[in-house]
N, C-alpha and C positions, 0 to 999 in steps of 0.2 A: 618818769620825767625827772631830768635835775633841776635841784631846787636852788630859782633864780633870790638873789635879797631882793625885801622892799626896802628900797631907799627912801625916807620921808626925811625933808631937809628942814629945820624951823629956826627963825631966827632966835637967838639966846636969850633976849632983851623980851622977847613976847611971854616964851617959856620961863622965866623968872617970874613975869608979872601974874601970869596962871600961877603960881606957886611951885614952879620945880624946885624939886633937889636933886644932892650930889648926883643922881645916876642920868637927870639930863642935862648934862655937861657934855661940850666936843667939841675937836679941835675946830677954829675960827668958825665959832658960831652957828653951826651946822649940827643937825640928829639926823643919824641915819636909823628907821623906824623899817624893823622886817614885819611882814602881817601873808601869816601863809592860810591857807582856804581849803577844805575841801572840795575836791571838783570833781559835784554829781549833775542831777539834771539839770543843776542851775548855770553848771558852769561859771569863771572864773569873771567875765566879760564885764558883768556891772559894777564888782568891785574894782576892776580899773577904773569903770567911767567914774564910780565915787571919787576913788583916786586923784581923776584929772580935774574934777569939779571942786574938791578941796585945794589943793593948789593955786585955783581961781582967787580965793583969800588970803591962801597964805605964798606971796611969793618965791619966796626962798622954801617953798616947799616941793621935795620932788618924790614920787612914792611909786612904786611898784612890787606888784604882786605874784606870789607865786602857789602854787599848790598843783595835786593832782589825785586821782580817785581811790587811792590809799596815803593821802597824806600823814597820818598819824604812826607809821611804820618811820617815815624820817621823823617824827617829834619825837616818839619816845625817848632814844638815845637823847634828845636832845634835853629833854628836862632833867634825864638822869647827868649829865655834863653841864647843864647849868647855862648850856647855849642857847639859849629861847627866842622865840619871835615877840614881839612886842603886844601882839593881837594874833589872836586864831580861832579859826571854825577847825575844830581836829577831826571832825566829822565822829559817825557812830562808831570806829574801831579805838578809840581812845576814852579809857574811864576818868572824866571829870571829876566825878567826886574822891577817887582815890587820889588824885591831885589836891582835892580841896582840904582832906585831914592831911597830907602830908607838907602842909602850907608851901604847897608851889602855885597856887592863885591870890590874886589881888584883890582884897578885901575891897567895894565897888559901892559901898556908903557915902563915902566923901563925894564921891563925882555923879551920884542919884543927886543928891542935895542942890548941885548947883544949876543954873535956869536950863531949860529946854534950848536946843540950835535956832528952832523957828518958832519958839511958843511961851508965850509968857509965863512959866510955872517950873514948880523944879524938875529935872528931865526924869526922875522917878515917877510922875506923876503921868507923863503919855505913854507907860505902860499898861496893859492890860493886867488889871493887878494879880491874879491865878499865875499869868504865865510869867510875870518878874519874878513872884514867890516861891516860882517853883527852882529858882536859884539861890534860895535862901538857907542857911545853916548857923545855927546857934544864934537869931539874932542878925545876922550878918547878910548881904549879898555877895555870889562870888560869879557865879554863870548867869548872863544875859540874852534873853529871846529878842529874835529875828524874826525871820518868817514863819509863820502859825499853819502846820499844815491840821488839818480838820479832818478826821477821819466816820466815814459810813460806810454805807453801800452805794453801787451804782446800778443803771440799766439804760437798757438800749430801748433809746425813747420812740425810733420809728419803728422797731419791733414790736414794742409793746402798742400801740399804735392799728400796726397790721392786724394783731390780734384782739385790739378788744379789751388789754389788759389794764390796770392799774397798781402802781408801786405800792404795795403795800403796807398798811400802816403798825399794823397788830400782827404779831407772831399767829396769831390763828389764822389770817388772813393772809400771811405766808405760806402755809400747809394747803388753801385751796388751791392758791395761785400755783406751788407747785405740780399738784396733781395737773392743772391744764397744761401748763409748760411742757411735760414730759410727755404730754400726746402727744406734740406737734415734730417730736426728738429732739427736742432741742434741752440743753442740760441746761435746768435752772440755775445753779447756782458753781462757780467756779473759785479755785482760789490759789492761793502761793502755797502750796504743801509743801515744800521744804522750807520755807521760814514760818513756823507757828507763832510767829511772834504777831502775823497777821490776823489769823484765826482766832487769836487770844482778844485781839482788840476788835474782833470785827464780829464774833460768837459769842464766846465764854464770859469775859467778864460785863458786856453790856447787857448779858441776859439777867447775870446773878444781881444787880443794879437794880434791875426791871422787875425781880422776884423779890429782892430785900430791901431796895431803898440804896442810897447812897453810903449811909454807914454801914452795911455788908460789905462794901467793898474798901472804905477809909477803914476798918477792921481788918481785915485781911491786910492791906500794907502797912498796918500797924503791928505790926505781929501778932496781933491776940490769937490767943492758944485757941484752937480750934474754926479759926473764921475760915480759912481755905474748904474746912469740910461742912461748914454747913447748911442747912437748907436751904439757904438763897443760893447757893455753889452747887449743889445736890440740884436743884430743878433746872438750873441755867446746863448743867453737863448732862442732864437726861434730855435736855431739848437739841441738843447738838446730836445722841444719838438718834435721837428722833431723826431730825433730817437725815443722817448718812443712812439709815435705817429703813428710809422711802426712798432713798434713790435719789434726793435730790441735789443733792453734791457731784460736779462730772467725773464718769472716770476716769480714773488716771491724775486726778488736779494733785495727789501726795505728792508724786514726782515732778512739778511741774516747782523753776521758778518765778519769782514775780515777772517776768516778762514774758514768760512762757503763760502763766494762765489769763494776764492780758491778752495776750494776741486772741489767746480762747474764744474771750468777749471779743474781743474789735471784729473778728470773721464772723461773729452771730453765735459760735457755738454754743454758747453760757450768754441767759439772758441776765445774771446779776453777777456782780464781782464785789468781795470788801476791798475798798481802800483806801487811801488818803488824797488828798487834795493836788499829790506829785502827779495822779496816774496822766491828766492830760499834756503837760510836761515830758513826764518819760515816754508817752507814748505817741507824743507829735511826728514822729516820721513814720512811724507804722500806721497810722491813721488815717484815714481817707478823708477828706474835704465835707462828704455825703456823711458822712458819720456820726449820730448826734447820741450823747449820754446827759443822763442828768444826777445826779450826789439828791439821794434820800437819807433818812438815819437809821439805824438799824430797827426793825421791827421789835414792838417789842410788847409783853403779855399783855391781853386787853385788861387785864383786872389787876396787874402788878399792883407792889409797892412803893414803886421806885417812878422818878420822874420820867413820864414817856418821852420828854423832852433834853434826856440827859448825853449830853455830845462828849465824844472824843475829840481829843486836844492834843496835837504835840510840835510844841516849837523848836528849831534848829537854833543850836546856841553855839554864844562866841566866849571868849574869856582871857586877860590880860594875865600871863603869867607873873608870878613874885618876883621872878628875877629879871623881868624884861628891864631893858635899859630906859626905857622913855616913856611909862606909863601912863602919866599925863599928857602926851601928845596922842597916844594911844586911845584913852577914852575919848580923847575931843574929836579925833576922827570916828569913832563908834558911834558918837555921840552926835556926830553928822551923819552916817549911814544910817540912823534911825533917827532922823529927823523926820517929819510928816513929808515935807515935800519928796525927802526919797525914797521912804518907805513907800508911799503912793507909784513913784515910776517902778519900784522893784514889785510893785503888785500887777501892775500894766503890762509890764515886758516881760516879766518870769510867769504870769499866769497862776499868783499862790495869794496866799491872807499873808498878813501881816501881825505881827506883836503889838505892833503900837497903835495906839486908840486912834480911829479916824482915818484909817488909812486904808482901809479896804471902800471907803462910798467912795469909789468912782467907778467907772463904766469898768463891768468886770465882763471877760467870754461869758457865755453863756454856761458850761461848765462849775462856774464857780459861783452862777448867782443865786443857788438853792443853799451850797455851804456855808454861803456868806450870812442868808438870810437865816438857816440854824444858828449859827452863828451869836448872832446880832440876838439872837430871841430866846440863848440858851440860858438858863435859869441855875442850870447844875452843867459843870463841865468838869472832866477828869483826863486822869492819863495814867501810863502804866509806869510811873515811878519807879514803884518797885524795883524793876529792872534795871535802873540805873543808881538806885542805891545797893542793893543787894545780888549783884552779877550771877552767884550762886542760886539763888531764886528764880531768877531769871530763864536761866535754862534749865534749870526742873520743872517750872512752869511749862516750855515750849516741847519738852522732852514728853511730859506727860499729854500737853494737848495733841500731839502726834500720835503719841498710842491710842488716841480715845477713838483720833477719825480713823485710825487703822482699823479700827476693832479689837486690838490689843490687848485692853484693859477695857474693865468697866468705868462707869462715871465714878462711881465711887471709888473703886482703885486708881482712877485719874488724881481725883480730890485728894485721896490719902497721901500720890507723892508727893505734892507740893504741900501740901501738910507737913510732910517730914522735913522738905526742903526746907522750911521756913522755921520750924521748930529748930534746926541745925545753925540756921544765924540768928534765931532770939538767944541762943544758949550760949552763941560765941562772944564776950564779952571784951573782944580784941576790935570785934564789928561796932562801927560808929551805928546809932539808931536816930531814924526822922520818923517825924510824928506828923500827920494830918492835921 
């Protein structure tokens, strides 16, 4: 797609009294404000409608949007040129935080501090505070949550139904239920085998959680020498071969991508699937009307350590480059897309959670009202960091959890690469470090 400018037009006089400097200045009294978007399942469509709903305020404001499903291939050059958009979702092919150390982001202190769009408190404060923090470096905010996608399992609730079954709550009570499921032919359990990135959040690390507690795993993305390999790691990657080990995994799901071992589920094939809170979204056209699923959390040991209550997290982030022209016209439009009132229609219409406090209680599908209510009742919530601080980790992590369900390697030779991998950026002293 070529990429169109957003024009946001704002009077001078307004922009002064918020506090601009030099960079929002322009000829007779006009900013023109680019804000480019990644366009996935959510599409491009409500950040117009925000668009045209700001403008309602601000007259002399006029704004349009651009993006498309590799948008971050046109940013890159652009941050290295110095040509930036004002605002951006770069989506998942662009690394933020190598942005963040090489200060081409906007330090996002100043404009937390000042009131909420529709709430009386400072706009820092109608954050979900895990998911603001997780934008946090040295002290500082730089990357802001949007929409909160929540990640488990699912299943097919008139299957289960037909059969007599119940979602499971305890990994041991996963093990029966599989053995019934496999009678009937049907593959218990399906997934994205070529992105382990799913497998990692939807197996392996919710298990090691459940075996060690939460600080097995705040140890592992801390770097501590040896957290990758052990015993909370050790029984959560011996419970993954367990399943592949009874057949409970379909096959063929290594080769299969995420829309490939959806469709798996939605025809019946695979009574459970991991994944997040996207799947009814990306899968509304494939989906049959008849079609009902419900979002459980991942099973997990009846005797663990770790909270059985402890939910995957991950919100889609935005961020105002350093060198954007109009930064401050920038946050206060951001700062109205995550208002309560529109965070609430972007939960209505896009079918997802939201970042900001209070904006998921309204009438949600059906789909989302088991996520919402983990959700709301989670006590321990996490997310796979890691990955987005240490990119090298990342895919020695997914690299190994592939060999494991291949049968490739053992749990333990699983453990030991990401061991190594992780060992290789505590050693690199060129690598920025974040701590839990």
């Amino acid at each position: 797609m070529n990429k169109t400018l957003l024009l946001v037009l704002v009077p001078m006089v307004l922009l002064c009294a918020a506090g601009c400097g030099k960079k929002e200045s322009a000829k007779g009294g006009q900013i023109q404000l680019e804000v480019a978007a990644f366009e996935g399942g959510f599409g491009l469509d409500f950040f117009e409608y925000a668009a045209r709903e700001y403008e309602k305020t601000h007259p002399n404001v006029k704004i349009k949007v651009w993006g498309n499903p590799r948008v971050w291939e046109q940013l890159r050059p652009s941050f290295v040129a110095g040509d930036v958009p004002d605002l951006t979702w770069p989506g998942w092919g662009m690394d933020m935080w190598a942005l963040v150390y090489e200060g081409k982001i906007t330090e996002m202190d100043k404009y937390l501090a000042t009131k909420a769009w529709d709430q009386g408190k400072p706009w820092k404060d109608t954050f979900v505070p895990y998911l603001l923090d997780k934008g946090k470096f040295n002290g500082h905010y730089y990357i802001l949550p949007y929409n909160n996608n929540v990640s488990g399992w699912w299943y097919n609730v008139d299957m289960f139904k037909q059969h007599g079954w119940t979602a499971p709550k305890t990994y041991e009570e996963l093990l029966v239920l599989c053995d019934k499921i496999k009678k009937t032919g049907i593959a218990p359990i399906t997934f994205q085998g070529k992105y382990p990135y799913y497998m990692l959040r939807g197996f392996l690390i919710p298990w090691a959680i459940s075996a060690g507690g939460i600080q097995a795993y705040n140890d592992a993305q801390n770097l501590k020498p040896g957290a990758w390999t052990s015993p909370a790691f050790l029984k959560a990657a011996q419970m993954v071969k367990e399943l592949r080990d009874k057949g409970c995994f379909q096959r063929g799901a290594m080769g299969m991508d995420h829309t490939g071992s959806q469709m798996e589920f939605v025809l019946r094939r695979a009574a459970m699937i991991p994944c997040g809170t996207w799947l009814g979204s990306e899968m509304k056209k494939q989906m049959p009307a008849s079609f009902h699923m419900e979002f459980f959390n991942v099973p997990m040991l009846r005797d663990g350590k770790g909270d059985p209550g402890a939910l995957s997290v991950g919100p889609e982030t935005w961020i105002i480059p350093k060198e954007a022209k109009h930064p401050d016209v920038a946050a206060d439009f951001y700062k109205f897309m995550t208002s309560l009132d529109m965070a609430r229609k972007f939960v209505t219409r896009k079918n997802t959670l939201m970042s900001v406090v209070g904006a998921n209680e309204v009438k949600l599908n059906k789909d989302l009202v088991d996520a919402a209510r983990y959700m709301g009742n989670a006590k321990t919530i996490w997310d796979m960091d890691y990955q987005t601080w240490y990119p090298s980790l990342g895919k020695a992590s997914e690299s190994a959890m592939a060999a494991l369900l291949n049968g490739e390697v053992s749990p333990e030779e699983c453990l030991q690469r990401i061991e190594k991998a992780a060992d290789e950026v505590r050693s690199d002293k060129s690598i920025p470090k974040h701590r839990m």
